[in-house]
C-alpha positions as CSV (number, residue, x, y, z in Angstrom):
1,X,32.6,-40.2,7.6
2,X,33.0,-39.5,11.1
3,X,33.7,-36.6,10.9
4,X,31.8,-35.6,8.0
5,X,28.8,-36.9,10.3
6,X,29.7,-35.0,13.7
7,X,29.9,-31.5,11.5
8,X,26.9,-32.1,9.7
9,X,25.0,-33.2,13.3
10,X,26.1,-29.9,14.6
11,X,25.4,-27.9,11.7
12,X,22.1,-29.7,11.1
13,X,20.5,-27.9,14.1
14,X,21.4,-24.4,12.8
15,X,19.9,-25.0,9.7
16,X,17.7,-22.7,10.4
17,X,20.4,-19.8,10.0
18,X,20.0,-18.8,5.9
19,X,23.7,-18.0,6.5
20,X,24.2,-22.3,7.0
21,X,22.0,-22.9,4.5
22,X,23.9,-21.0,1.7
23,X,26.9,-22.4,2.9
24,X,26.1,-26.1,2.7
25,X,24.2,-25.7,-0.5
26,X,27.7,-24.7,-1.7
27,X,29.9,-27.2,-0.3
28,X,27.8,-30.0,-1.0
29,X,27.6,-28.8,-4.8
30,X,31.4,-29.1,-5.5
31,X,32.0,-32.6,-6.2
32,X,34.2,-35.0,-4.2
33,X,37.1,-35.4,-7.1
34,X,37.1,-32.0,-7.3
35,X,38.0,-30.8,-3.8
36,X,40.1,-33.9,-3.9
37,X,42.0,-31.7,-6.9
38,X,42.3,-28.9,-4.8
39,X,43.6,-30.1,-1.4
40,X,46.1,-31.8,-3.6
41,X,47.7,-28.6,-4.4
42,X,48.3,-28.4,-0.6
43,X,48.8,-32.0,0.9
44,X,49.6,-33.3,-2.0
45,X,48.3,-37.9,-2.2
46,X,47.8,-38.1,1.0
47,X,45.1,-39.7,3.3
48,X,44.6,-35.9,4.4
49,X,43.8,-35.1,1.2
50,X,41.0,-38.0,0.8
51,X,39.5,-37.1,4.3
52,X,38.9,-33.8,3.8
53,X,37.3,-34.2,0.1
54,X,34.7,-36.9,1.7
55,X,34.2,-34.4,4.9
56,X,34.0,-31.0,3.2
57,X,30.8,-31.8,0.7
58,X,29.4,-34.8,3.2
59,X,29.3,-32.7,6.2
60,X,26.8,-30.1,3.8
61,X,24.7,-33.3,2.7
62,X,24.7,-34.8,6.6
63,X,23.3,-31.2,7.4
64,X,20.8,-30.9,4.9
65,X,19.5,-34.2,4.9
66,X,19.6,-34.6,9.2
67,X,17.5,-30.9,8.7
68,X,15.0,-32.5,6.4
69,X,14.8,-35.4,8.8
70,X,13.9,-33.2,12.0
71,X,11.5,-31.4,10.3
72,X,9.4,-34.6,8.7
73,X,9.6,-36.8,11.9
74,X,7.0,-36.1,14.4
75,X,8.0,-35.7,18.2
76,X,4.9,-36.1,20.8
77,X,7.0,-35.5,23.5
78,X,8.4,-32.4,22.4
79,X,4.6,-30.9,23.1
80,X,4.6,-31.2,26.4
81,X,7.8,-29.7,27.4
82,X,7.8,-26.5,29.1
83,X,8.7,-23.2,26.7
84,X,11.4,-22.2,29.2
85,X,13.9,-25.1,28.5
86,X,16.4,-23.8,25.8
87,X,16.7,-25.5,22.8
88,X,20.1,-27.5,23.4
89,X,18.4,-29.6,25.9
90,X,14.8,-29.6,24.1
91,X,17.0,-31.0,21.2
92,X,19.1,-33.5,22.8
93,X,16.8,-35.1,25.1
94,X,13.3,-34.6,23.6
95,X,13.9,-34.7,19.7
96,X,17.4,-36.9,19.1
97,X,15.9,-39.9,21.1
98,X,12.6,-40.0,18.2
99,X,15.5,-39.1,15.4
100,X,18.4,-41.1,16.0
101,X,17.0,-44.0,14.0
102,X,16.7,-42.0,11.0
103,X,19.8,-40.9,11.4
104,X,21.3,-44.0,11.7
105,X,19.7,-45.4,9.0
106,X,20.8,-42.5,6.8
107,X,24.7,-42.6,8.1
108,X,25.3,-45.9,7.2
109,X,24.1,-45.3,3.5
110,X,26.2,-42.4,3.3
111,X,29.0,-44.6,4.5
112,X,28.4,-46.6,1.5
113,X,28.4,-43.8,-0.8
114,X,31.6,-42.4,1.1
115,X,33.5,-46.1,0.1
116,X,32.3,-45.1,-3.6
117,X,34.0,-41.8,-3.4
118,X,37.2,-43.0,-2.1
119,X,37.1,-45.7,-4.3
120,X,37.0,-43.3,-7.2
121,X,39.6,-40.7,-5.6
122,X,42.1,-42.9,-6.6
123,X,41.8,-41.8,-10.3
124,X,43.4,-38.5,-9.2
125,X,46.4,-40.2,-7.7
126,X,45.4,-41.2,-4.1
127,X,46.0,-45.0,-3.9
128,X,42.5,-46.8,-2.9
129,X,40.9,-49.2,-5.3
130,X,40.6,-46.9,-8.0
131,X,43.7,-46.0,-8.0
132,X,44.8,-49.5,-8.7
133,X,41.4,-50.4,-10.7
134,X,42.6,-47.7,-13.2
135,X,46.5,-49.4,-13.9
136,X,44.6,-52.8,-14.1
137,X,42.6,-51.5,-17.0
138,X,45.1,-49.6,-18.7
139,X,48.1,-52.6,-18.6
140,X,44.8,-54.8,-20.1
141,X,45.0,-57.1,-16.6
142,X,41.5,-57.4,-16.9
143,X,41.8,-60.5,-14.4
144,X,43.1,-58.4,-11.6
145,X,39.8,-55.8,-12.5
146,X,37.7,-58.5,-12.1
147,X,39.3,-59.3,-8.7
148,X,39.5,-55.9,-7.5
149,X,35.7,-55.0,-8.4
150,X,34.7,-58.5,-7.2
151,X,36.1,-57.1,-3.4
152,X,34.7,-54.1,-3.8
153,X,31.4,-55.4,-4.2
154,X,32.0,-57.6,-1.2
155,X,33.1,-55.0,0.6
156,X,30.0,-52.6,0.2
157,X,27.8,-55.8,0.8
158,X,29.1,-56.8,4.5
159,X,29.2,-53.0,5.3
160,X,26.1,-54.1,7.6
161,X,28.6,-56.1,9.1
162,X,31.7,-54.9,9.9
163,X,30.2,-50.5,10.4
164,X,28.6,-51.0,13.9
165,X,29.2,-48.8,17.3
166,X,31.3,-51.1,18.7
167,X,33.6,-51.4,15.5
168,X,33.5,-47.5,14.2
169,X,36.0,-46.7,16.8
170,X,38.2,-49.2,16.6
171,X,38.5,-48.4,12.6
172,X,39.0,-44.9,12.9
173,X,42.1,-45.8,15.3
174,X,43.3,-48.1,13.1
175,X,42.8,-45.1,10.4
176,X,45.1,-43.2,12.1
177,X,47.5,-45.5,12.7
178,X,48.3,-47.5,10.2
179,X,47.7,-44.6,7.2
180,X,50.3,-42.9,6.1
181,X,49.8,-39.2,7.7
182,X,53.5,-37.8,7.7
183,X,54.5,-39.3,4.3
184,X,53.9,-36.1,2.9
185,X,55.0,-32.7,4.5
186,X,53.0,-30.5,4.6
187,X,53.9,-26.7,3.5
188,X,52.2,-23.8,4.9
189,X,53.5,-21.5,1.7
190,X,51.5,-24.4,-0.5
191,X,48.5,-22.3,1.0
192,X,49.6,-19.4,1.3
193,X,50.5,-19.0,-2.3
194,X,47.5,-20.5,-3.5
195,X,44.9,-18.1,-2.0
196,X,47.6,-15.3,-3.1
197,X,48.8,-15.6,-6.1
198,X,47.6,-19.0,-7.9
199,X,43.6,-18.0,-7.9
200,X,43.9,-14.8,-8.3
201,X,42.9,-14.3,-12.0
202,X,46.1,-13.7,-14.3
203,X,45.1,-10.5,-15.9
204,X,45.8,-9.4,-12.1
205,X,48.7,-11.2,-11.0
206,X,51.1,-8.1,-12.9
207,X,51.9,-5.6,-10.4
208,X,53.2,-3.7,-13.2
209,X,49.7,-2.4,-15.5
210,X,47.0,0.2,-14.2
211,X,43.9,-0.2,-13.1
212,X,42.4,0.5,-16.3
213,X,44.8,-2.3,-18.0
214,X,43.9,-4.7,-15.6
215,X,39.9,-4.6,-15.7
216,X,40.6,-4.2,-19.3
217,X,42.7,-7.8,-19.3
218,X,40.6,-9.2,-16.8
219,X,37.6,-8.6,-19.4
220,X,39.3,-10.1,-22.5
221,X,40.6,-13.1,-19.8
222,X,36.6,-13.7,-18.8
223,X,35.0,-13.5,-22.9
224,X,38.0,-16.4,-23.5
225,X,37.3,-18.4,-20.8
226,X,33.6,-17.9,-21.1
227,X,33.3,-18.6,-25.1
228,X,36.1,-21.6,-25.6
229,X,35.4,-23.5,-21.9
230,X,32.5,-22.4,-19.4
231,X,29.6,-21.7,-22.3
232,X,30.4,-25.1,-24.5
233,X,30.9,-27.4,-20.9
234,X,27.6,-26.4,-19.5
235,X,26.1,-26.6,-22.8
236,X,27.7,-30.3,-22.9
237,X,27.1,-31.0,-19.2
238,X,23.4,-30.1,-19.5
239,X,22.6,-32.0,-22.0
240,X,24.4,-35.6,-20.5
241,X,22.5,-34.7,-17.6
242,X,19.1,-34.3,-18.7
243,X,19.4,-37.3,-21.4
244,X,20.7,-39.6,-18.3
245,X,17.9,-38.3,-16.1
246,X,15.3,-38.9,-18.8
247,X,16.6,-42.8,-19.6
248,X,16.9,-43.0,-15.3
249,X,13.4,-42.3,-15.1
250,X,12.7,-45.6,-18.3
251,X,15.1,-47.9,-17.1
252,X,13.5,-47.7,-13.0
253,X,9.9,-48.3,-14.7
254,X,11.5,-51.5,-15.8
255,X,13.7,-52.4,-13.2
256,X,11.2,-51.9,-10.0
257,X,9.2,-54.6,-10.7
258,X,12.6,-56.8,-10.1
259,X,11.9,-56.9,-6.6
260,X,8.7,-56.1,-6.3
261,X,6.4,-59.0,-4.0
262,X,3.4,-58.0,-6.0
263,X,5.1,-58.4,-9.5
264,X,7.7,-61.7,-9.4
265,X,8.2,-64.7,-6.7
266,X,10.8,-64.6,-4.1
267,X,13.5,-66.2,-6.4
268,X,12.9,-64.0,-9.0
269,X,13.4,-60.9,-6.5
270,X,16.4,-62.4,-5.1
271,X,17.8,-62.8,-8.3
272,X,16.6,-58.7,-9.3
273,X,17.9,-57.6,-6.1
274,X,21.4,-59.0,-6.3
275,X,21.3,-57.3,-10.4
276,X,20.5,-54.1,-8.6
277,X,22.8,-54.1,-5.7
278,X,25.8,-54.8,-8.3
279,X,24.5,-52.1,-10.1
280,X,24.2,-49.4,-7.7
281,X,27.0,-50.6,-5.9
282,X,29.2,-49.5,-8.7
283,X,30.2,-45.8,-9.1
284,X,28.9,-44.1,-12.1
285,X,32.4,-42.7,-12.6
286,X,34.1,-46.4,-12.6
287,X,31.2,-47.6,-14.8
288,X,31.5,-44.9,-16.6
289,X,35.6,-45.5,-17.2
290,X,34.9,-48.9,-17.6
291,X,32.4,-48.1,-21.0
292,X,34.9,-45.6,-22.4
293,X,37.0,-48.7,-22.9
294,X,34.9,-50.1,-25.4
295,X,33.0,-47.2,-26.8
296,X,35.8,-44.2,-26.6
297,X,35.4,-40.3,-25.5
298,X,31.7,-39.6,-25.8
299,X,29.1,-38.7,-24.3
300,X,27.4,-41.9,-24.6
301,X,29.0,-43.8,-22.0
302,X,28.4,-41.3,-19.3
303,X,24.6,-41.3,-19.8
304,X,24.6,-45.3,-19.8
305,X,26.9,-44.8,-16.8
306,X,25.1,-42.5,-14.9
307,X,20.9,-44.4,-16.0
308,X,22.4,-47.5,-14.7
309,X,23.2,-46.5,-11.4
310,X,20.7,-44.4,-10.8
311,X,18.1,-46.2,-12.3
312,X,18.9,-48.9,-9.8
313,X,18.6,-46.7,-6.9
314,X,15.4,-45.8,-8.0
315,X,14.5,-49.0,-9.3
316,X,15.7,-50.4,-5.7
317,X,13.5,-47.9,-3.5
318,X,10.1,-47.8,-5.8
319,X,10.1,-51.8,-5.6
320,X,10.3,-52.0,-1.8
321,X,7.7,-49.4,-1.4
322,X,5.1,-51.2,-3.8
323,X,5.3,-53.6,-0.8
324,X,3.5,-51.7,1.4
325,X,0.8,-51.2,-1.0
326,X,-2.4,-53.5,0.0
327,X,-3.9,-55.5,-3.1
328,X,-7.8,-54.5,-3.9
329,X,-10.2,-57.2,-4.6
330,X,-10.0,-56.7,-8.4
331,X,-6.5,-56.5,-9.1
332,X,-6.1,-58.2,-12.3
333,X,-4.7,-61.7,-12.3
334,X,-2.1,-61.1,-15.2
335,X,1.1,-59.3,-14.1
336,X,1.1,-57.6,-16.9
337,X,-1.8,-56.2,-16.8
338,X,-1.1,-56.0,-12.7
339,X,1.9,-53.6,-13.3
340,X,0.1,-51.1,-15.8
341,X,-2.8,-50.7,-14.1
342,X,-3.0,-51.3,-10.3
343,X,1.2,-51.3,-9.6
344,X,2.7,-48.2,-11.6
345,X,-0.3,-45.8,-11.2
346,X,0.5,-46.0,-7.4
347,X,4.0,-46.4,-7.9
348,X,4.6,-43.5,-9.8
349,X,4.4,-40.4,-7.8
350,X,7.3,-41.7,-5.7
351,X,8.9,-42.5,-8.7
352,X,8.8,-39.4,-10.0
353,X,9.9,-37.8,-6.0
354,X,12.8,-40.4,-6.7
355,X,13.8,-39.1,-10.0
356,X,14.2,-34.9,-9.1
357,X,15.8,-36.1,-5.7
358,X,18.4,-37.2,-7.6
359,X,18.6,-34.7,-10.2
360,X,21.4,-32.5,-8.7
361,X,23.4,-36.1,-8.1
362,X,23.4,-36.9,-11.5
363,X,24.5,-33.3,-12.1
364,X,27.2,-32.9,-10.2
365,X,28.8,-36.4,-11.7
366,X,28.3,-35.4,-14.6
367,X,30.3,-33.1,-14.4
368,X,33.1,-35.0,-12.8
369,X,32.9,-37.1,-16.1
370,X,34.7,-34.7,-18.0
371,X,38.1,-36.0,-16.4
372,X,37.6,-39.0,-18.3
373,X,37.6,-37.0,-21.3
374,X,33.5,-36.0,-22.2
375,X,33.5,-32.7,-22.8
376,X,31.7,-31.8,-19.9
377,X,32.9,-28.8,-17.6
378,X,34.9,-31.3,-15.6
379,X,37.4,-31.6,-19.2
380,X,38.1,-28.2,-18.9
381,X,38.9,-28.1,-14.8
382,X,41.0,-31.2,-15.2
383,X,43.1,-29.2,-18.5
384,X,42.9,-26.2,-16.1
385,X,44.9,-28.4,-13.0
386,X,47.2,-30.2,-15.4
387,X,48.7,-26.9,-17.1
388,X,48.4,-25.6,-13.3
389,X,46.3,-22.8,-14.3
390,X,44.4,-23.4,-11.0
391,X,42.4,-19.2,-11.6
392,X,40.4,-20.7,-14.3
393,X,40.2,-24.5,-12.9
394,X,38.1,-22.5,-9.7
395,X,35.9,-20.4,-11.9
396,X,35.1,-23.2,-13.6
397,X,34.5,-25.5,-10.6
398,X,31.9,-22.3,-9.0
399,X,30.4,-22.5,-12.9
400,X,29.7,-25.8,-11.9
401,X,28.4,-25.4,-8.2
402,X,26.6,-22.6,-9.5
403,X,24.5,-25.1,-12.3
404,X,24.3,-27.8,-9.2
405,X,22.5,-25.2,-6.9
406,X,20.4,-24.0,-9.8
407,X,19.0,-28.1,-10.3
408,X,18.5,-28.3,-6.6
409,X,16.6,-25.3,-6.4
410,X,14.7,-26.3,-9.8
411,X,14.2,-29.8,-8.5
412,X,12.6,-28.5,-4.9
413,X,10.1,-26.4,-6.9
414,X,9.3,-29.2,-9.7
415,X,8.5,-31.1,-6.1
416,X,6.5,-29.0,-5.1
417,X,4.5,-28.4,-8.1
418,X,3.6,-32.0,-8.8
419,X,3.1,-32.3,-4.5
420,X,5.7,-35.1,-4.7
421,X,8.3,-35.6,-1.6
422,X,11.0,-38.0,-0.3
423,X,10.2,-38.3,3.3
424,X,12.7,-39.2,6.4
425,X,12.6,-43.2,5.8
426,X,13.1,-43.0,2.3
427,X,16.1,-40.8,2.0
428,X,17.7,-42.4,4.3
């Protein structure tokens, strides 16, 4: 995350540059167990591995998001200085002082979304909790699951606690001292060979055919791939995303009043806000293994998976903003009739900012759910890795950052249209 966060700082003040922009909307579109499956093939399970499959995408997002913040947060100050002062120091000392609080607020919720993601690496063989988590489940200890999600939980709840700028440094030297860095060797010819020879599409790996032959092959190797795997996964990974963003936006309407001061009493809220945290606390992909369990391969666990979580994000966010909303004189008495017609009808354009913010998220999980066997894309890329056909495992993975871009871009203009937005305070 530290690192992720000094990239993204530094890239966050060219985001001006189209060039940057491109770039980050493509890294951060590539899920984390993805790049996790491809610095595998060089670093193999190491904590190298995990590092850089956090940093890659969450240095994009930390640029993105710091960008957005800039540009929504007003700066006085920065009026009144003089034109001729370049724009390193007109940055640094005019515009960081008025941002750094946003930013703050926004790195340490990233932080809890990074101990998510390498929670969930483990299911690709790197050995954090979800490494373990998933031999718990499948030797039936469901005691020792119980444990293991029970410190999770406590772990992302004292995060407040334990991530503050006197500890940060002292963690990231105990990172890199106590994790394993040199259990693994690293092989420059890993590298070499897979930019070389493993990528490079099959039909064009055999020095041996013509030009003609080649194209020809490389033709027939695209209709395949396109009919049996990219055409039926997107297919499949559209339609788990839309049906989990349509019950997201049903189950927030219920869930926001949970913790909402002008809907229940403060035990009720506590109770509502301890449902949530739980809830969004808990990875959609472990959620999501945890449902196949009982339900098998289908999509129907992943669209629970993936409404659950996100629907208590959302649920979480549109409750503490009805707090800021001032009661009229005639508000009805009955909280019934409270939430349908004085609550929600103010509620709900930030609801529905909520909901297409996270539009691309639940898109780029859902494709990651195909590893657990819903034939999603992610099926297909994690068939591709395990028969080591890595040329059609990164096609399918830019098929997949492709569709991600495509929502994010969709998503912005739906925004637009409805004059909905997420401002600084609330993304963070």
């Amino acid at each position: 995350m530290v690192v992720a966060g000094c990239i993204g700082f530094v890239l966050s003040a060219a985001f001006f540059a189209r060039s940057i922009r491109v770039i980050c909307a493509v890294l951060r579109s590539v899920h984390e167990l993805f790049w996790a499956l491809i610095f595998l093939q060089f670093f193999g399970p190491s904590p190298l591995t995990g590092l850089l499959a956090i940093a890659v995408p969450y240095a994009a997002i930390f640029a993105k998001l710091f960008a957005e913040i800039a540009e929504e947060t007003a700066s006085p100050s920065a009026q009144v200085i003089p034109r001729s002062v370049d724009w390193v120091s007109r940055y640094l000392y005019v515009r960081l002082p008025d941002l750094w609080p946003h930013f703050k607020i926004y790195a340490l919720y990233r932080l809890e979304c990074g101990l998510r993601s390498s929670a969930i690496l483990g299911f690709v063989g790197l050995p954090t909790l979800g490494y373990h988590l998933e031999s718990a489940f499948l030797e039936g200890s469901y005691p020792e699951v119980s444990g293991l999600l029970i410190l999770f939980y406590l772990l992302i709840a004292s995060v407040h606690h334990w991530a503050r700028p006197a500890t940060i440094p002292l963690l990231c030297l105990a990172g890199l001292f106590l994790l394993p860095w040199n259990a693994y060797p690293f092989d420059m010819g890993n590298v070499l060979r897979f930019f070389a020879e493993d990528i490079v599409p099959s039909p064009l790996r055999d020095s041996g055919l013509s030009l003609s032959a080649a194209l020809l092959g490389l033709w027939e190797w695209l209709g395949d791939l396109w009919s049996l795997q990219i055409l039926p996964g997107a297919v499949s990974t559209i339609q788990v995303t839309m049906l989990a963003l349509a019950l997201t936006g049903i189950l927030s309407l219920v869930l926001f009043p949970a913790i909402s001061p002008l809907l229940i009493n403060r035990s009720g809220r506590f109770l509502g806000n301890a449902g949530l945290i739980i809830l969004r606390s808990t990875p959609e992909y472990l959620l999501a293994f945890m449902l196949l369990q009982f339900w098998g391969p289908s999509m129907l666990p992943a669209v629970v998976a993936l409404a659950l979580h996100n629907g208590a994000i959302i649920g979480h966010l549109v409750g503490r903003h009805t707090g800021q909303f001032a009661m009229r004189p005639d508000t009805p008495r009955r909280r019934l009739d409270r939430y349908f017609y004085e609550v929600l009808p103010r509620a709900y354009p930030q609801l529905l900012a909520y909901l297409f913010y996270r539009w691309e998220v639940i898109m780029r999980e859902t494709a990651v759910f195909g590893m657990l066997g819903v034939a999603t894309l992610g099926f297909y890329i994690d068939n591709a890795f395990s028969e080591l056909r890595l040329d059609r495992a990164m096609l399918l993975i830019a098929v997949t950052a492709a569709l991600n871009i495509g929502i994010d871009y969709l998503s912005r203009r739906v925004r637009a249209y409805a004059r909905v937005g997420v401002t600084a305070d609330t993304a963070a």
